[in-house]
PALUMRO-766528 format. One record per atom (N, C-alpha, C): residue in one letter; y, z, x. Coordinates in steps of 0.05 Angstrom, whole numbers, plus 5000, padded with zeros to 4 digits. Each point is the difference from the previous one (the first is absolute). Layout:
aYZX ...
This chain:
x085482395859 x501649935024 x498250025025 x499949805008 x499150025034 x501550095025 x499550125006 x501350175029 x498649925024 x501049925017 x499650035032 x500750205001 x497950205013 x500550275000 x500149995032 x499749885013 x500450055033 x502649885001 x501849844993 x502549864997 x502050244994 x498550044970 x502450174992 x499550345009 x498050005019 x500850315016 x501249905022 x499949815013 x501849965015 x503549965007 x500249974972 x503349994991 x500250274988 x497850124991 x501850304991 x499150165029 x499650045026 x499750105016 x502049965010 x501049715007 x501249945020 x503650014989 x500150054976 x502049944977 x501550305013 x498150194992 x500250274997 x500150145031 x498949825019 x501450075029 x502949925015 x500449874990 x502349705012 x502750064976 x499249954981 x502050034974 x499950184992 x499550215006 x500050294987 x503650134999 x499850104972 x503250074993 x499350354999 x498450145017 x498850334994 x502450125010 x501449925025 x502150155012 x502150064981 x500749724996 x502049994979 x499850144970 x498150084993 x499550104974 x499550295011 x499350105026 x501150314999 x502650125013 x500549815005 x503450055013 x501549974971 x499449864978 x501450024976 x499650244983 x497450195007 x499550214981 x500250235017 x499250035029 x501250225016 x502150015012 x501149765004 x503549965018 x502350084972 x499849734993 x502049924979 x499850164977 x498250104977 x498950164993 x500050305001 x498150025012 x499850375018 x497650154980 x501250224996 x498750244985 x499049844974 x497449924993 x500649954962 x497950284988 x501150135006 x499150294972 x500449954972 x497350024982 x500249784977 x501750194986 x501749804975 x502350014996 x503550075001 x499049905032 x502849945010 x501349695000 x501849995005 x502049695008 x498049885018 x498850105020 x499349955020 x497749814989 x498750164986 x496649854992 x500849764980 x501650074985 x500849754976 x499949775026 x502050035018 x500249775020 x497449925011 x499050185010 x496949855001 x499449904980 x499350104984 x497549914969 x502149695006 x501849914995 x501749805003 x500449825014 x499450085017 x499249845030 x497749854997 x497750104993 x497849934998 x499349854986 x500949964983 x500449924966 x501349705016 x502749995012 x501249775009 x498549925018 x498850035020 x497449855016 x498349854983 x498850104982 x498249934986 x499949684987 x503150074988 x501549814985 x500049845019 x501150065014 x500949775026 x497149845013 x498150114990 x497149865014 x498849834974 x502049994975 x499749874983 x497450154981 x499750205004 x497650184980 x501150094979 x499149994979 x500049854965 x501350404989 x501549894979 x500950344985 x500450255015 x501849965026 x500350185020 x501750134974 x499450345005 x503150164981 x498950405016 x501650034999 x500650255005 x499550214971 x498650145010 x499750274966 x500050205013 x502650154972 x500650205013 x498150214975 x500450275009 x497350214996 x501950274994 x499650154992 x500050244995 x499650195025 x500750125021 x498950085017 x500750404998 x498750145001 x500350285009 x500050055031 x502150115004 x500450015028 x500850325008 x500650105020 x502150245012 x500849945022 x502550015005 x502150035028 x499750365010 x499350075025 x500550254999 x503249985015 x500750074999 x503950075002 x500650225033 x498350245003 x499250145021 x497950174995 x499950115032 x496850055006 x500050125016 x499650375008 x501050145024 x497250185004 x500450045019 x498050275012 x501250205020 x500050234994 x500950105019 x499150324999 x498550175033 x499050155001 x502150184996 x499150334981 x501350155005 x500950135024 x502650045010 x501050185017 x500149835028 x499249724993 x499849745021 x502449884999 x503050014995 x501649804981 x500149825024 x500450045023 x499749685021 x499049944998 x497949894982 x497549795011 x500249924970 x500449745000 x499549894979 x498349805010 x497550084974 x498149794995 x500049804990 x498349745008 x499449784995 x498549974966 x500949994978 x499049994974 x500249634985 x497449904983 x500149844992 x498650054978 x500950014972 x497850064977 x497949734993 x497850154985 x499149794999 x501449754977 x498049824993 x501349854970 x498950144975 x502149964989 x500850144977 x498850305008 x502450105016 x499050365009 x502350034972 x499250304979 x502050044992 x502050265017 x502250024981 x502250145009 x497950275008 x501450175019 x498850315007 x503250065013 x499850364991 x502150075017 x499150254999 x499150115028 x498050254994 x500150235040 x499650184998 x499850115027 x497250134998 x498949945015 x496050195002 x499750125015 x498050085013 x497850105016 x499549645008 x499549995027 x498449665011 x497250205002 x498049864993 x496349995001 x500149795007 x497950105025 x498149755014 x497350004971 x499949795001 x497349944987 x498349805008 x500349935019 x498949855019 x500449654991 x495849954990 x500849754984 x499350004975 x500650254985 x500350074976 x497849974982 x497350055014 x497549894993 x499050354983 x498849964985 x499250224979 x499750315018 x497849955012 x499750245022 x502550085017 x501549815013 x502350125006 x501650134982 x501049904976 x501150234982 x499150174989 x496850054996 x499750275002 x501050225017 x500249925018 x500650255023 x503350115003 x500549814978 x503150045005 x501749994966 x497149984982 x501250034972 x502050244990 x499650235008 x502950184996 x502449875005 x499949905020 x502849925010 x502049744990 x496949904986 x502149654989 x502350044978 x499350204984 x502250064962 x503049945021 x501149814993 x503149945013 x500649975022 x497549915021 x501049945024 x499649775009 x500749865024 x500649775003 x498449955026 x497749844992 x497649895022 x500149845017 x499550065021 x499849815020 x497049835011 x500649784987 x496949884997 x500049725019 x498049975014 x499349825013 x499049724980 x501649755009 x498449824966 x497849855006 x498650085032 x497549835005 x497450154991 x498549865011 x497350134985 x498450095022 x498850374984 x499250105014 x497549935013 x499949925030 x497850035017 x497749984984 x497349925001 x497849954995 x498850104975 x502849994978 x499350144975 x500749844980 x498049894983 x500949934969 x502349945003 x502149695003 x502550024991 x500950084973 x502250155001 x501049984977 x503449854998 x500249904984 x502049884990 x503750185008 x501949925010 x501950214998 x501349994979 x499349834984 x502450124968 x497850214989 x497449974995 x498250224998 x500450285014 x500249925022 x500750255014 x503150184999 x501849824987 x502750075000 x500250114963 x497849934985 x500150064969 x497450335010 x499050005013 x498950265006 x502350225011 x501549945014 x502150175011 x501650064973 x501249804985 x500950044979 x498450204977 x498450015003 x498350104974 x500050365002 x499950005033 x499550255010 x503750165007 x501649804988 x502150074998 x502350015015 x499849775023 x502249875020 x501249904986 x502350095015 x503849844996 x499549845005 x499049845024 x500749815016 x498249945022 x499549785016 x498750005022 x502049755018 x499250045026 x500949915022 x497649865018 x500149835011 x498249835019 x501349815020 x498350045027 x501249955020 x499549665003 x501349745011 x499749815001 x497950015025 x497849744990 x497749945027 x502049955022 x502249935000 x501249735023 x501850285016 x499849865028 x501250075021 x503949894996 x501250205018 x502849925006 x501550064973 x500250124978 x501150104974 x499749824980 x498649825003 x499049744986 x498650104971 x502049974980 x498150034970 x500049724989 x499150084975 x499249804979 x500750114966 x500249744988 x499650154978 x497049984988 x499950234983 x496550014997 x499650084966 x498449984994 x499449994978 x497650334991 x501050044980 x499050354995 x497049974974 x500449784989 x498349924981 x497749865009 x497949924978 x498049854998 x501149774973 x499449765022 x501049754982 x497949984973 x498050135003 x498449974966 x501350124986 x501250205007 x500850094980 x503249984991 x501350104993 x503149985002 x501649995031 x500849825008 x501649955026 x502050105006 x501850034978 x502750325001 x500350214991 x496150044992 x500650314992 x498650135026 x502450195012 x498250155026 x499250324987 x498750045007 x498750294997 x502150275015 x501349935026 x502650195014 x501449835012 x502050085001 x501749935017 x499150035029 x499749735011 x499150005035 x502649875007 x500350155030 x501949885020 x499149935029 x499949755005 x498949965025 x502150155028 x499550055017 x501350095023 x499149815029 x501650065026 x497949805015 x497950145008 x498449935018 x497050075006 x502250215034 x501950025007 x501250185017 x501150324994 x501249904977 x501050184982 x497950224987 x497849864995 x497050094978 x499250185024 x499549935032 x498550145008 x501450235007 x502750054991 x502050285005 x499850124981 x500049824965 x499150214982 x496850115005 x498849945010 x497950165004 x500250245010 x501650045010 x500250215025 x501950224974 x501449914984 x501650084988 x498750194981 x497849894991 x498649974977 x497750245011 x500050015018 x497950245013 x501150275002 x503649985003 x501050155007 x502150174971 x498649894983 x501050024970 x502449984989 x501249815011 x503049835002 x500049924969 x501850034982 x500749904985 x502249705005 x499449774972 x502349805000 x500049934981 x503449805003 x500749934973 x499049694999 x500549884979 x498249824994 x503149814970 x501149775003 x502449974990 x498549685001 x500249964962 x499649655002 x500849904977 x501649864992 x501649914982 x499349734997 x498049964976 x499649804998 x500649854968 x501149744989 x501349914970 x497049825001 x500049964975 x496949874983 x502249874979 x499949734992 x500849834985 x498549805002 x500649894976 x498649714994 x502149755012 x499249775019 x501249875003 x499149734992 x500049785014 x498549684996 x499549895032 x497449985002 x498749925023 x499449624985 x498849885028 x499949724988 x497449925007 x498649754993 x497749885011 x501149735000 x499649785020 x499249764991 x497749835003 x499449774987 x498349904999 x500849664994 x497749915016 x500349614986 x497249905006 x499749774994 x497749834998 x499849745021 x497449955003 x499249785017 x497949944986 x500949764976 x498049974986 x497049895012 x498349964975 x497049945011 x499949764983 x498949845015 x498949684990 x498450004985 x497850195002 x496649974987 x500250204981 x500750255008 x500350204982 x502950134994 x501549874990 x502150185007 x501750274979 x497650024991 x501150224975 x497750305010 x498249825019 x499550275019 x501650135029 x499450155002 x502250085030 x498550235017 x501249965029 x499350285021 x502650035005 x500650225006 x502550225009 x500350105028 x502249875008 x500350085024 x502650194998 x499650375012 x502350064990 x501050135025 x502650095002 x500750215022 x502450124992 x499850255013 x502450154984 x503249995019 x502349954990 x502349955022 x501550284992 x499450254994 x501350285000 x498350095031 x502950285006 x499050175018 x500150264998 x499550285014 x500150145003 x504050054998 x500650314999 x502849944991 x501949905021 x499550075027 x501449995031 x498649685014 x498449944990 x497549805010 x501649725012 x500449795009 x500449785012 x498349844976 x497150065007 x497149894987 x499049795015 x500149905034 x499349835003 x496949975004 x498950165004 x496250014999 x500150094966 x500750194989 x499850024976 x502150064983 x500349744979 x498749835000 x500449605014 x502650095017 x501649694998 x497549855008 x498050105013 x497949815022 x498649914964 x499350174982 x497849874986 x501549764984 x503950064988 x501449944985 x500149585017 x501350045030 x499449765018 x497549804995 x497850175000 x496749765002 x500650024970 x500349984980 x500550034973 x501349795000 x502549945007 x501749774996 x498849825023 x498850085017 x499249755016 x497449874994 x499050084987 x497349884980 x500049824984 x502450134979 x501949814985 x500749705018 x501650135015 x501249755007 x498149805010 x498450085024 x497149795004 x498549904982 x499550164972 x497849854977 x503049804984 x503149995002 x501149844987 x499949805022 x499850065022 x500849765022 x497349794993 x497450135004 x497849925000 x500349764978 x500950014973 x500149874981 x502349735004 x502350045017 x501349805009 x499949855020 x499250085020 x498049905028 x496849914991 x499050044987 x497449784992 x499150054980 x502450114973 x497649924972 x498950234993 x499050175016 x497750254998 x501450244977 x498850074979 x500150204987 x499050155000 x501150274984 x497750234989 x498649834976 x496950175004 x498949914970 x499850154975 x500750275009 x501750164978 x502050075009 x502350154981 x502050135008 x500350255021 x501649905022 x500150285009 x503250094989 x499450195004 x501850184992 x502150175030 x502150034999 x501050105019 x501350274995 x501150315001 x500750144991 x500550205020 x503150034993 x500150315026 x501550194978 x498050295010 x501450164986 x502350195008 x500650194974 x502550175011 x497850294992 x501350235009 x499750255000 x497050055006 x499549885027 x496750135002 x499750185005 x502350065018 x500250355019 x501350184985 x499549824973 x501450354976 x496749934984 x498149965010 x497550134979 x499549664985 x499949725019 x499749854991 x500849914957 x502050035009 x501749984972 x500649744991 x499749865027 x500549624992 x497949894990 x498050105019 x497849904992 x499149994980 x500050284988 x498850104977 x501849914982 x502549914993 x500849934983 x499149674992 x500249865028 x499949634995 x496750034983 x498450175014 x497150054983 x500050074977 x502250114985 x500150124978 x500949794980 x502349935010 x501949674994 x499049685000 x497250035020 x498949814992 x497349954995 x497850174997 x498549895002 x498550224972 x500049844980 x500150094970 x500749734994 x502749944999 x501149734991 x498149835009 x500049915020 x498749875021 x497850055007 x498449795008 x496550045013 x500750195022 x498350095017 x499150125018 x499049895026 x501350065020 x500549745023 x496249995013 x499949825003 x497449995019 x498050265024 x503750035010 x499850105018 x503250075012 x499650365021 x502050045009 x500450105029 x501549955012 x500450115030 x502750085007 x499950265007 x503150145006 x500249895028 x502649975014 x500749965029 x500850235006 x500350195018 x500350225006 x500250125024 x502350055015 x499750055035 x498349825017 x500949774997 x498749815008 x499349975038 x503150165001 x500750015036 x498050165011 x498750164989 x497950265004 x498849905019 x498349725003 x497549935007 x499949644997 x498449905018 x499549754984 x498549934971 x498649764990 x498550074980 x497349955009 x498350144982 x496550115010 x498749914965 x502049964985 x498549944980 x501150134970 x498550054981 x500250024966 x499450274994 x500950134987 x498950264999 x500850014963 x497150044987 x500250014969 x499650314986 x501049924985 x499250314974 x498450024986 x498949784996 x497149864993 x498749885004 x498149984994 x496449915018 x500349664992 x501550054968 x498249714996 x500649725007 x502349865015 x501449845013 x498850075036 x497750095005 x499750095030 x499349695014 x497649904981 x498949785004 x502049775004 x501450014980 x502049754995 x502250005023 x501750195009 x501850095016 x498549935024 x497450145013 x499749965028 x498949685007 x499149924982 x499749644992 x502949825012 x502250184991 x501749844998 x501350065032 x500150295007 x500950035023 x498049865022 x497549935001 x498149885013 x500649775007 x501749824984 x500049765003 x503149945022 x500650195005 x502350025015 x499449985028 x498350115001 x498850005032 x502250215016 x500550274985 x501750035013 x498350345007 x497450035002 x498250345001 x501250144982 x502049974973 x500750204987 x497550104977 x500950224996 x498150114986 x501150144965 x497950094983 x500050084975 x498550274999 x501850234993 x499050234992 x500650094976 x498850164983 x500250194977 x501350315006 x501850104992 x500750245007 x497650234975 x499650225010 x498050134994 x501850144970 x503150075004 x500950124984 x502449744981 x501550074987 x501949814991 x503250215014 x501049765016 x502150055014 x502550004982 x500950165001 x502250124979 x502549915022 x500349975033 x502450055010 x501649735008 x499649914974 x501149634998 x500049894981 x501949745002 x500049934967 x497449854993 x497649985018 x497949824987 x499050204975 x501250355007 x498250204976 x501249924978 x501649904982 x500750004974 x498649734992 x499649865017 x498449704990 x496650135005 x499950135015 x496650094995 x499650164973 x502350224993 x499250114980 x500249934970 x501049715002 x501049804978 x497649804999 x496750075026 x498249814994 x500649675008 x502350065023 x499949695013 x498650065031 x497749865007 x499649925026 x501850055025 x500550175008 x502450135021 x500250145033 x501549885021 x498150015021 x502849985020 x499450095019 x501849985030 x499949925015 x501949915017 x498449975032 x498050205013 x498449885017 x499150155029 x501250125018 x501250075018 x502450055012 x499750315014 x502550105015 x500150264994 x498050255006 x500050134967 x499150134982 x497250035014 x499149755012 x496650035010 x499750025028 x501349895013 x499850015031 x501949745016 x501950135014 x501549835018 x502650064995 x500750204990 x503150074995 x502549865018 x501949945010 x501449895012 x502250275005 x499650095029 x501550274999 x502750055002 x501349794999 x503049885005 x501049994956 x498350004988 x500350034966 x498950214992 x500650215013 x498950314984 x503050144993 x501549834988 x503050184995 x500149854972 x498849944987 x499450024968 x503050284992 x500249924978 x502150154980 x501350195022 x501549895011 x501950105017 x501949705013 x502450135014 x501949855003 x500149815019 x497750105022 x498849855015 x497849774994 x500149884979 x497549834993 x502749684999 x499349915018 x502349825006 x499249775012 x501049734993 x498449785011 x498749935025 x501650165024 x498650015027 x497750075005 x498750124979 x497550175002 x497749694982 x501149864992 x498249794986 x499049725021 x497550045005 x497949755008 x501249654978 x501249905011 x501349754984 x497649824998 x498849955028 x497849895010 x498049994978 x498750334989 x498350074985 x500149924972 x503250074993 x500349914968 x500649784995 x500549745021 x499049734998 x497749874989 x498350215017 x496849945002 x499750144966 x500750204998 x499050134969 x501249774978 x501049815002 x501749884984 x498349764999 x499749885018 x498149775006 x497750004994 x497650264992 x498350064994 x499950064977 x501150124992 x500050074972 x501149694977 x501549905010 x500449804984 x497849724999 x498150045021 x497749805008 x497550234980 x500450315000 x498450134990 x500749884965 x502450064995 x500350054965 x499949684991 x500749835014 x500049564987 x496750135009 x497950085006 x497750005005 x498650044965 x501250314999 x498850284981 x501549684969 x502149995005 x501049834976 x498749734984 x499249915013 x496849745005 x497950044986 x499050244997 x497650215000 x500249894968 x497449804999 x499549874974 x499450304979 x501450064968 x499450134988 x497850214992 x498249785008 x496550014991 x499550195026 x500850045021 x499150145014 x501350285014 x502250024975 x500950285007 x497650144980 x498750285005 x499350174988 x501850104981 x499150004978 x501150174979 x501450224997 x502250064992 x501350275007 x498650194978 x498850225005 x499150174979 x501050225011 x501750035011 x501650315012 x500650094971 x500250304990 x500350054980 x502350175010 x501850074980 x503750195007 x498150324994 x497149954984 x499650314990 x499050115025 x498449865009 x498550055027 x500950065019 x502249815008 x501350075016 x502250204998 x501150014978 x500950344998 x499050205010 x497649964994 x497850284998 x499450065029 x500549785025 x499150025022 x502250055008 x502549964993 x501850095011 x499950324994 x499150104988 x500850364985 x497850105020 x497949835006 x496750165011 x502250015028 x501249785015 x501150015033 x501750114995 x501850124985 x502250244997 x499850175024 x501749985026 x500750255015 x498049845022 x498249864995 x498349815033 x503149845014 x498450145032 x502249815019 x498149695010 x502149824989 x499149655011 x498350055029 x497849914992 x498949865026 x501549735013 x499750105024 x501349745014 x497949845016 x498150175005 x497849795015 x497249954994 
């Protein structure tokens, strides 16, 4: 196939500024929609939604699959100082906190780093810590589910941690390391706000005991994924994966995360089907389109469609998660592996747009590109964010405040228009000149067990 490639960036630029349907596709998943906490009503309707766009852009075997999902609802969640009964605190457990129903001694333990609990190891057998979850000042990070399976070991009930954010502003947060099990936590943590935290301090000096009340149910429910095709002309029994996850946190809206990645997802789609009815232009392999369910329960979608398909099926070319897209504009590719560096920044080059191609030093576990890296597919993110340019109006991630007003429309136009001039690019990419995949699943196991407990570099 011959392409005018200055023609047809011109219609997917101008397509994706002018005709852009982004508003409308997050007013359908944060308005109309709301909360989707995977395996609720809520998310089926997304996974559904998405699925019907798809269809509707005329992309080949749109269907919805549903999954097995492990989940917990916590039910309630209290804190309250002894001999304080006015003051009720601000409590949020983490995901999958289990049940506690307990009264202690509160310990400061600062940021729960080895040397600090020495100094205070008598005191941990049954008491309930008060731990800071950032990382200590100019020391070795360590990990906080590491640091929260050390409290445990030394024989805490429970720990408590104050939110970074001003004004009583929490989040929900996560107590694990995604290498390893995603709902198994080491203690029961309860977030508090960062107003509240700096009174248990004072509490905590003054050797205040509290109770600590969290009721949380663990069942198996059914989370969903969907997926469809935009076949390939030249190759089409090969494919790249474009995926993004449409679950949120349990209180969440999700409009930076995830509706912004779930939006340029369907609007990619829709520009590479327009592209093909406005002048002919195809993919030359298959792309693939896919949003998942249950990322923010320990990437469970992910890891399942990876499980579900790619055994049966070849192994896609290549993969890129969409992910808080509102964060930042885009700066470029960010891979899990070295060996697509050449090919990728080739391809972003020809865009003329200064984006760039990096390798991350570790393999990023906190997204769904990690179950396609550890399955030995080619797997990679945006630029964004994560590296420099945050957008300070989108720092209310997994909370109730993450809501469409806070999303750059402007930006995820532009991410939509680029990426679909990026992937009809990467899809072209004659056979003979992809490098060979020799990622091995042993190897890469093995590097996953050696970075056990390393915190992601971000820069």
């Amino acid at each position: 196939m011959n392409i005018d490639w200055r023609t047809t960036d011109r219609w997917l630029m101008g397509e994706a500024s002018v005709g852009s349907c982004i508003s409308d596709y997050l007013n359908v998943l944060c308005d109309d929609i709301g909360v989707r906490w995977a395996g609720t009503e809520n998310e089926r309707a997304a996974a559904e939604f998405v699925a019907a766009r798809l269809e509707a852009y005329s992309l080949q075997n749109p269907s919805v699959e549903e999954f097995a999902l492990q989940t917990a609802d916590c039910h309630t969640a209290s804190l309250t100082v002894d001999a304080e009964d006015g003051w009720t605190l601000d409590a949020r457990p983490c995901l999958f906190c289990p049940s506690i129903d307990t009264e202690a001694a509160l310990v400061d333990v600062g940021h729960g780093m080895p040397h600090e609990l020495d100094s205070v190891r008598h005191q941990l057998p049954g008491c309930v810590a008060l731990i800071r979850s950032d990382f200590e000042p100019f020391t070795e990070p360590r990990l906080l589910a590491l640091r929260l399976h050390d409290l445990a070991v030394a024989g805490a009930a429970a720990a408590i941690t104050g939110s970074p954010h001003y004004g009583r502003r929490m989040t929900h947060v996560s107590a694990a390391d995604w290498r390893d099990d995603p709902t198994s936590v080491s203690l029961p943590l309860i977030q508090t706000s960062r107003e509240d935290a700096v009174r248990l301090h004072s509490r905590a000096a003054a050797g205040a005991r509290i109770s600590v009340t969290v009721e949380s149910e663990f069942r198996t429910s059914t989370s969903w994924n969907t997926v469809a095709d935009l076949p390939g002309v030249q190759n089409p029994d090969e494919s790249i994966v474009l995926g993004a996850h449409h679950d949120t946190t349990p209180d969440s809206f999700g409009a930076n995360d995830n509706g912004a990645g779930v939006a340029v997802l369907l609007e990619t789609a829709r520009l590479l089907a327009g592209l093909n009815e406005a002048m002919g232009v195809r993919p030359g392999r298959t792309i693939r389109f896919v949003s998942f369910g249950a990322e923010e329960q320990g990437l469970q979608g992910s890891t399942e469609f990876v499980e579900r398909h790619f055994g049966p099926e070849p192994k896609p070319r290549f993969m890129l998660a969409l992910d808080e897209l509102a964060t930042g504009n885009m700066k470029g590719v960010v891979l899990q592996f070295p060996e697509l560096r050449c090919l990728i920044q080739q391809q972003l080059t020809l865009l003329n747009e200064g984006l760039e191609c990096h390798v991350l030093s570790q393999l990023d576990a906190s997204g769904d590109m990690f179950p396609f890296a550890r399955r030995g597919i080619p797997s990679s993110f945006l630029w964004r964010w994560r590296f420099v340019g945050r957008h300070p109006e989108t720092a209310y991630g997994h909370s109730n405040a993450d809501t469409p007003d806070k999303v750059r429309i402007r930006e995820l136009k532009e991410y939509a228009g680029m990426l679909a001039r990026f992937l009809l690019r990467l899809s072209h990419v004659p056979a003979a000149d992809w490098p060979k995949n020799n990622l091995s699943t042993g190897e890469i196991a093995r590097r996953i067990e050696a970075e056990r407990g390393a915190v992601f570099r971000t820069m």
